[in-house]
C-alpha positions, 0 to 999 in steps of 0.5 A: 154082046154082054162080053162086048160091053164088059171088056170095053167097060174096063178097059174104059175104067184102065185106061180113065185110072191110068189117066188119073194115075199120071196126072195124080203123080204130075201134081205131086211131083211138080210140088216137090221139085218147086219146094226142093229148089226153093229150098235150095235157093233159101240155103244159098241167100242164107249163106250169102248172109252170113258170109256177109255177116263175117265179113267184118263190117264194123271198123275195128278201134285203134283204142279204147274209148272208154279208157277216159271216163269220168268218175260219176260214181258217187259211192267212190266219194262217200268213204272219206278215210277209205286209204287209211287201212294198211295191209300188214302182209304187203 
């Protein structure tokens, strides 16, 4: 009788750790899959962005707009005799 209840008690004790085993390695696999795809799909926005990125939005510009600036910089003004200086090499 004592030999009865031991093999029933571990086989009890196999088949609960078997149990445990599958639903353990369930829950840890599922997690993994869920992140493997959503970093897949973080790759493909993330893509998508920068091919839309380089694709050129902005117009290009026929000319240059600051070629007519005025000339706000008063230091250009304050020498007076500044072209008087001749290079001698020239």
């Amino acid at each position: 009788m004592d030999k009865k209840i031991i093999i029933i008690s571990v086989a009890v004790l196999l088949v609960g750790l078997i149990v445990a085993g599958y639903f353990y390695w369930s829950a840890v696999k599922k997690p993994q899959e869920e992140t493997a795809n959503l970093l897949q799909e973080l790759a493909s926005t993330t893509q998508q962005a920068v091919q839309k990125a380089t694709q050129g939005a902005l117009p290009s510009l026929g000319a240059n707009p600051m070629e007519n600036k005025p000339d706000l910089n008063p230091v250009d003004k304050a020498n007076p005799i500044k072209d008087i200086k001749i290079n001698p090499f020239d």
